[in-house]
PDB file of N, CA, C and O in Angstrom, chain B, residues numbered from 101:
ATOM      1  N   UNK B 101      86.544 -18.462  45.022  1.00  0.00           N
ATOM      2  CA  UNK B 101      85.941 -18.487  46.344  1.00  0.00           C
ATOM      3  C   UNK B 101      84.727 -17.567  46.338  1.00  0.00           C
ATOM      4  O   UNK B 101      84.896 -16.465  45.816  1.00  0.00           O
ATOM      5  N   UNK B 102      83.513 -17.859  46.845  1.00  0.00           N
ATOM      6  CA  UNK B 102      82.619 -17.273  46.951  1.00  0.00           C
ATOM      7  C   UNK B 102      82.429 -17.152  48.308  1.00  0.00           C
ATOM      8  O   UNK B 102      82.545 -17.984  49.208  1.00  0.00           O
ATOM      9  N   UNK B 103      81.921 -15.243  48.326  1.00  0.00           N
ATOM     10  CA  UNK B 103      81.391 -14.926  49.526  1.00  0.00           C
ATOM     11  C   UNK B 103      79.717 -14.784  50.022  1.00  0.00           C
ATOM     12  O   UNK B 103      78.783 -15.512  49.689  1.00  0.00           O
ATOM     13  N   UNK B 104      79.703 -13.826  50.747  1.00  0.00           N
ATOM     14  CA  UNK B 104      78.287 -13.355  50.966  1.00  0.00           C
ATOM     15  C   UNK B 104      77.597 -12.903  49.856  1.00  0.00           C
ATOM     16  O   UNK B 104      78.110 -11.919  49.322  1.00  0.00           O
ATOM     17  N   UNK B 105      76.507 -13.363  49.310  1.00  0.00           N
ATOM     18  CA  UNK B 105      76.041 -12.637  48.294  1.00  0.00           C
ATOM     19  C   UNK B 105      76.657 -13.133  46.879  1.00  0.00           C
ATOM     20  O   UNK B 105      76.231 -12.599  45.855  1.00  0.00           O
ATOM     21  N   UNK B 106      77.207 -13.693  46.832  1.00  0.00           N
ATOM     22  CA  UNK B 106      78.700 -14.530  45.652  1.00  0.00           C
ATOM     23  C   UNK B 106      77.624 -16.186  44.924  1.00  0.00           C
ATOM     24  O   UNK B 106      77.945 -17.048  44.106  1.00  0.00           O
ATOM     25  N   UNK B 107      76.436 -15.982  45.670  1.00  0.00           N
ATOM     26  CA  UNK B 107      75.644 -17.540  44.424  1.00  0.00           C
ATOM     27  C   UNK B 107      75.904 -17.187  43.410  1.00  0.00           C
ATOM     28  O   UNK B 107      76.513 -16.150  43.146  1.00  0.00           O
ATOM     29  N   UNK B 108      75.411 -18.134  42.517  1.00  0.00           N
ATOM     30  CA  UNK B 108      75.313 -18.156  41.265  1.00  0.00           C
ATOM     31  C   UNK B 108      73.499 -17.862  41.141  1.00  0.00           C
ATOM     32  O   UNK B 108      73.070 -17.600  40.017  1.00  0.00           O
ATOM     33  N   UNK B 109      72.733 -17.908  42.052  1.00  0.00           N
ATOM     34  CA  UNK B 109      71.131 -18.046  41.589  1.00  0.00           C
ATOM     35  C   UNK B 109      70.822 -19.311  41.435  1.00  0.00           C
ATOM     36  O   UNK B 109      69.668 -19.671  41.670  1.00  0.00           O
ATOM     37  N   UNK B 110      71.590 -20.031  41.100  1.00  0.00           N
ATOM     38  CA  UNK B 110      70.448 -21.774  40.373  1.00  0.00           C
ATOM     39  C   UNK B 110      69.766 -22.428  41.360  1.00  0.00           C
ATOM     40  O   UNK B 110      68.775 -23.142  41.208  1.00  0.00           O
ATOM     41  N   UNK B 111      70.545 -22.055  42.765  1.00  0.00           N
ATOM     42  CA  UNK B 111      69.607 -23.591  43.820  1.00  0.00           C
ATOM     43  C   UNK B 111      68.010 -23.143  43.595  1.00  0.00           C
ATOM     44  O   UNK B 111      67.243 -23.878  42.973  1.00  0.00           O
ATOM     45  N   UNK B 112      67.584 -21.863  44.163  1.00  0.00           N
ATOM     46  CA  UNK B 112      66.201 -21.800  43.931  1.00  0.00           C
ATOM     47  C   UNK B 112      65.673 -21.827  42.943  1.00  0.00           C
ATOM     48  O   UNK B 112      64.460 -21.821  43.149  1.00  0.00           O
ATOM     49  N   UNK B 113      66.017 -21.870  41.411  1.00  0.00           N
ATOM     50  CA  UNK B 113      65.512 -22.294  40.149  1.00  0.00           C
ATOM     51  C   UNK B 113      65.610 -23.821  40.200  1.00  0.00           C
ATOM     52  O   UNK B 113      64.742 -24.453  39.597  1.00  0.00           O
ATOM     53  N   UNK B 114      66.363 -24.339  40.712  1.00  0.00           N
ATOM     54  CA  UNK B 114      66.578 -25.882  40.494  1.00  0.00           C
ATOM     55  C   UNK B 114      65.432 -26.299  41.329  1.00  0.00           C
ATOM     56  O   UNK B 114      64.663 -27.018  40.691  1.00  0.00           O
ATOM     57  N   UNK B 115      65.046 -26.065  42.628  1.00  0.00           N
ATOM     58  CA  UNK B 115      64.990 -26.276  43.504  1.00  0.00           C
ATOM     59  C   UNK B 115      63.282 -26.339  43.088  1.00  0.00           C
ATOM     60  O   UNK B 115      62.655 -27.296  43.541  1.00  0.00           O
ATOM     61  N   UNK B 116      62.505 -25.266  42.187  1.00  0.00           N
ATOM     62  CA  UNK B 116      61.270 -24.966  41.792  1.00  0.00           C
ATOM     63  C   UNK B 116      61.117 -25.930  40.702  1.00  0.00           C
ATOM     64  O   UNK B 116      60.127 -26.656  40.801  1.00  0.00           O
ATOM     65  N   UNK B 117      61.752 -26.073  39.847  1.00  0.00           N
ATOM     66  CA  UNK B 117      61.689 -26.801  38.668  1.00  0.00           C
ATOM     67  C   UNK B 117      61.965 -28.349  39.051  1.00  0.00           C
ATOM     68  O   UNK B 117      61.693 -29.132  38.141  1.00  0.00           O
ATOM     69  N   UNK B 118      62.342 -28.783  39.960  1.00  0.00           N
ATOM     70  CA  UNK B 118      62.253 -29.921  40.230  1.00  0.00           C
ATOM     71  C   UNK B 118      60.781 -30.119  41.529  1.00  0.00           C
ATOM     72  O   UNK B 118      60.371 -31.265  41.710  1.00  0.00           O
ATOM     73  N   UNK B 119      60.424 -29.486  41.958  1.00  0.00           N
ATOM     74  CA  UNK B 119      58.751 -29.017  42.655  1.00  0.00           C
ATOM     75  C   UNK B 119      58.217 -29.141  41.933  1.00  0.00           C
ATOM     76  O   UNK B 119      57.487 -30.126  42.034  1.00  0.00           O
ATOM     77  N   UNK B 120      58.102 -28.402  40.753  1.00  0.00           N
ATOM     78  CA  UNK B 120      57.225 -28.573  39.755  1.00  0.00           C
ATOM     79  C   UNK B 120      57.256 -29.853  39.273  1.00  0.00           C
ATOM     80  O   UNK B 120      56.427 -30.532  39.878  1.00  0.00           O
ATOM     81  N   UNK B 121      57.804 -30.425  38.512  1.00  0.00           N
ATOM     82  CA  UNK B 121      57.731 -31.294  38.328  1.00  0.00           C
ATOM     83  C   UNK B 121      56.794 -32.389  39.044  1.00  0.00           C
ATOM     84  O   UNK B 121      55.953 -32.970  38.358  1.00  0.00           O
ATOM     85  N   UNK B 122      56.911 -32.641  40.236  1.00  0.00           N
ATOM     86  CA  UNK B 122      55.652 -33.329  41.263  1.00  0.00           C
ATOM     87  C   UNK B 122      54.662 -32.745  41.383  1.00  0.00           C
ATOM     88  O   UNK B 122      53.829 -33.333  42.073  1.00  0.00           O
ATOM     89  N   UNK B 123      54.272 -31.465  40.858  1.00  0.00           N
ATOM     90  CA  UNK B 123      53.430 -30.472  41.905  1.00  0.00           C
ATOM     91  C   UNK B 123      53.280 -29.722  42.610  1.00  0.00           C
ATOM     92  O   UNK B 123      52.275 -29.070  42.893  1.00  0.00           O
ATOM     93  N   UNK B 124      54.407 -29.714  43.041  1.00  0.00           N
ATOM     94  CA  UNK B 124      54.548 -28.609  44.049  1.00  0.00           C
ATOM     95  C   UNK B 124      55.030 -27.829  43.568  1.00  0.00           C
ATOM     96  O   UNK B 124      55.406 -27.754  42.399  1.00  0.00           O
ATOM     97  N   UNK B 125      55.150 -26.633  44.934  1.00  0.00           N
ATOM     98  CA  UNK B 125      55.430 -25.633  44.627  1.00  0.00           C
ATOM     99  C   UNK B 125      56.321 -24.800  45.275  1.00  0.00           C
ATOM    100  O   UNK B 125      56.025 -25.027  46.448  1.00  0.00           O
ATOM    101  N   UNK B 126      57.437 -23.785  45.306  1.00  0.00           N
ATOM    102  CA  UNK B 126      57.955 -23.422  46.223  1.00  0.00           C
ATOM    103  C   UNK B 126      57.744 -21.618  46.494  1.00  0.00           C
ATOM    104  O   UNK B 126      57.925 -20.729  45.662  1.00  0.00           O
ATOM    105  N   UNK B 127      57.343 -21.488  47.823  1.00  0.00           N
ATOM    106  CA  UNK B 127      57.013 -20.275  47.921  1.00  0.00           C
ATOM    107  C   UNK B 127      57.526 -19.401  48.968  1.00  0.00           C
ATOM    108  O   UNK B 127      57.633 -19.689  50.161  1.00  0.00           O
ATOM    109  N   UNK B 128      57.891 -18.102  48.293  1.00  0.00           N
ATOM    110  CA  UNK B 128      58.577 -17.181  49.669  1.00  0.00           C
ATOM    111  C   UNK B 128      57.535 -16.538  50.192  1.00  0.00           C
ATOM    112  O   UNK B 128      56.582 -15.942  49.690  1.00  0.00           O
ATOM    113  N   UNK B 129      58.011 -16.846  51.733  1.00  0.00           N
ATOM    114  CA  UNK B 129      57.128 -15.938  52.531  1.00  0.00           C
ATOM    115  C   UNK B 129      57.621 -15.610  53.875  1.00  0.00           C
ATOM    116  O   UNK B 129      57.036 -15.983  54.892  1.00  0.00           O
ATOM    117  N   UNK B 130      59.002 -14.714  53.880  1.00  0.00           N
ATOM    118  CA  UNK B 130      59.557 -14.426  54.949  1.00  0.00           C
ATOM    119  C   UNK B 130      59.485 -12.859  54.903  1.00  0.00           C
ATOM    120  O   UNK B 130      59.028 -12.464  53.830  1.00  0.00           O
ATOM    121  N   UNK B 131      59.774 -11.991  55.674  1.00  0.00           N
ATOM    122  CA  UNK B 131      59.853 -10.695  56.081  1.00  0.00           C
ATOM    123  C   UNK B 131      60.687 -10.056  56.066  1.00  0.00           C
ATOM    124  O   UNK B 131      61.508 -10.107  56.982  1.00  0.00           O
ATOM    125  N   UNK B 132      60.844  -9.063  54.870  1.00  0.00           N
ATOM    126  CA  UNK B 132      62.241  -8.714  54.513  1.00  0.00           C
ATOM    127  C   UNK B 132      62.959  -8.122  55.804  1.00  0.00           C
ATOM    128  O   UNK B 132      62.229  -7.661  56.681  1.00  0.00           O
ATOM    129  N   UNK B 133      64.148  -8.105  55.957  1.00  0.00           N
ATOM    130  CA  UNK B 133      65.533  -7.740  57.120  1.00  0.00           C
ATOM    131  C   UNK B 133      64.949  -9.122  57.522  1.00  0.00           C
ATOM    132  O   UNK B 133      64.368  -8.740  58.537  1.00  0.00           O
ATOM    133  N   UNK B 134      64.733 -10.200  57.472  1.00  0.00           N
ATOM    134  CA  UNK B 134      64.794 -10.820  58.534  1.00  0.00           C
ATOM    135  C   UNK B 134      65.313 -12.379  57.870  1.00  0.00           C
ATOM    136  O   UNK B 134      65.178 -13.410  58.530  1.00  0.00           O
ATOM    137  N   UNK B 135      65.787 -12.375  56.780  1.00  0.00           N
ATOM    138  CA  UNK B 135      66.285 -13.452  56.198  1.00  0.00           C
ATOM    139  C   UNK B 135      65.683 -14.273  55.491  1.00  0.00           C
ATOM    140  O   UNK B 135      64.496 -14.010  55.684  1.00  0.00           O
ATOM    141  N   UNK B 136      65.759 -15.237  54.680  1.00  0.00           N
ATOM    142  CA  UNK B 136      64.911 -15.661  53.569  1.00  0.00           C
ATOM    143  C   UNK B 136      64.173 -16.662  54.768  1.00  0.00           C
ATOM    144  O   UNK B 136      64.444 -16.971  55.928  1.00  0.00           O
ATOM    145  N   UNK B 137      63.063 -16.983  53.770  1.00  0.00           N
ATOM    146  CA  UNK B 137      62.165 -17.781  54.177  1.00  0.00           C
ATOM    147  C   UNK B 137      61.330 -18.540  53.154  1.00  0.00           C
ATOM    148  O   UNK B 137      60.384 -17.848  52.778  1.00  0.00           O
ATOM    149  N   UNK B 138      61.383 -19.848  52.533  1.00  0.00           N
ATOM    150  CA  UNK B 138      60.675 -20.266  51.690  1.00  0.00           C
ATOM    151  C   UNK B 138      59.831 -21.292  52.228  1.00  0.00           C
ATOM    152  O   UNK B 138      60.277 -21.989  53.139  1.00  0.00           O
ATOM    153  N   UNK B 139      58.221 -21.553  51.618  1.00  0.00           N
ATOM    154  CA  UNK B 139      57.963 -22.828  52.306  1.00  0.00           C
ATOM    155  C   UNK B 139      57.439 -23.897  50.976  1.00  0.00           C
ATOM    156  O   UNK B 139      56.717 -23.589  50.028  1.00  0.00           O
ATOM    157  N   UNK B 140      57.952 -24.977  51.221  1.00  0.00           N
ATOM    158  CA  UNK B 140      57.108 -26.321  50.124  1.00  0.00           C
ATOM    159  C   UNK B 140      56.147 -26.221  49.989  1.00  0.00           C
ATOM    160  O   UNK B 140      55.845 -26.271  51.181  1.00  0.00           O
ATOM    161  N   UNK B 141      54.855 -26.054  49.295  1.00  0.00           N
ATOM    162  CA  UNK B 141      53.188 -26.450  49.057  1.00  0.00           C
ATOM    163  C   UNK B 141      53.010 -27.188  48.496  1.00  0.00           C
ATOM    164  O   UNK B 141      53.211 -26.977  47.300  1.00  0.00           O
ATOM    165  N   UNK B 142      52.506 -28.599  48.898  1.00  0.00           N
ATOM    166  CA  UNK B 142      51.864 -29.689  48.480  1.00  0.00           C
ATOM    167  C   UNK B 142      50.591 -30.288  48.175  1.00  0.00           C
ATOM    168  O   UNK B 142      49.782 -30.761  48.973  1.00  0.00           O
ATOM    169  N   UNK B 143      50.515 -30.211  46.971  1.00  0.00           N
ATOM    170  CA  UNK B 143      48.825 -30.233  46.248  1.00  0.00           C
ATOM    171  C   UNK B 143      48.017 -31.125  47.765  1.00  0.00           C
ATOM    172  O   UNK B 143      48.540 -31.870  48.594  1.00  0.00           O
ATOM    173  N   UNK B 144      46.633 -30.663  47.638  1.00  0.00           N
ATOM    174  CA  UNK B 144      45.879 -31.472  48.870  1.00  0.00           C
ATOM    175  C   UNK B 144      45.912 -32.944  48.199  1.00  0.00           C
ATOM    176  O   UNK B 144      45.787 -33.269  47.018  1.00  0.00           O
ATOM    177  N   UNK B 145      46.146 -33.805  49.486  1.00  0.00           N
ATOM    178  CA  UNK B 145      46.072 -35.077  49.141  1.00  0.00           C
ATOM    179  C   UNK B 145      47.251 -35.524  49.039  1.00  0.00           C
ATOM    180  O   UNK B 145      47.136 -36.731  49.253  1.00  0.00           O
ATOM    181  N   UNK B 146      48.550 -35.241  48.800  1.00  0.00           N
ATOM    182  CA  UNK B 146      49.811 -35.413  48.641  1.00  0.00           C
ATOM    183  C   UNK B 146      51.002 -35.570  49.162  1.00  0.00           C
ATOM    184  O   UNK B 146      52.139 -35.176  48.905  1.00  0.00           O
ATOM    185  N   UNK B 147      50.341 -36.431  50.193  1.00  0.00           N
ATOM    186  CA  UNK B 147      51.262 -36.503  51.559  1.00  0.00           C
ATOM    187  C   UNK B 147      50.492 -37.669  51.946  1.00  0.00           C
ATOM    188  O   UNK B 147      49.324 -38.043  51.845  1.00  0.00           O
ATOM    189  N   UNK B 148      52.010 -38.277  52.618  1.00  0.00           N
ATOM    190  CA  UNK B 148      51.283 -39.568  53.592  1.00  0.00           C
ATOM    191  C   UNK B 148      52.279 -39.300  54.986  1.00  0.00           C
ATOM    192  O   UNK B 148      53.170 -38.453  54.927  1.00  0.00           O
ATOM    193  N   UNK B 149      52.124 -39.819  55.800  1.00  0.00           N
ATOM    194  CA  UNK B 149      52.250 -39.986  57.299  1.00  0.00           C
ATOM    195  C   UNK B 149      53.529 -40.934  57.121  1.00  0.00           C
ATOM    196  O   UNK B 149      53.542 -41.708  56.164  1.00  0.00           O
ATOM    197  N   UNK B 150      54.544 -40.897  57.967  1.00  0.00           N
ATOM    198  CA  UNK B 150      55.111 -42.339  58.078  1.00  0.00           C
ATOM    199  C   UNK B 150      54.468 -43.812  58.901  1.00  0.00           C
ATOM    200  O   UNK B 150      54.153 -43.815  60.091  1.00  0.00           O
ATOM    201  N   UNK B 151      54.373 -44.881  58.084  1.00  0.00           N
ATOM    202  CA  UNK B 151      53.590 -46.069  58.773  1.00  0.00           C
ATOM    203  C   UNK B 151      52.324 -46.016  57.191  1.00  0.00           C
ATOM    204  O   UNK B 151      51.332 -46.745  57.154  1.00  0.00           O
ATOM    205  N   UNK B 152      52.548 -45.395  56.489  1.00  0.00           N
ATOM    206  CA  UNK B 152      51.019 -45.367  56.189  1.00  0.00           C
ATOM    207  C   UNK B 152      51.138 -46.016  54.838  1.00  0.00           C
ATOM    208  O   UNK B 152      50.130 -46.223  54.162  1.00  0.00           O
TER     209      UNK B 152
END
């Protein structure tokens, strides 16, 4: 049973290495005491709209 603090580490390695892979990228940018915060970055151009 795992608790607080009890990951193993892999989701955010998995999580980059499969970003990478497309391009992207995954980046922290939250404020420590205040809980994680990561955001996706998607090369310009690399996105479409739904409908499109």
């Amino acid at each position: 049973e795992r608790g607080y603090g009890k990951g193993t580490g892999w989701g955010l390695f998995i999580a980059r290495e499969i970003l990478a892979v497309t391009g992207m990228t995954l980046k922290e940018c939250g404020t420590e005491g205040t809980g994680a915060r990561f955001e996706i970055e998607l090369p310009p151009g690399h996105f479409r709209e739904n409908g499109e």
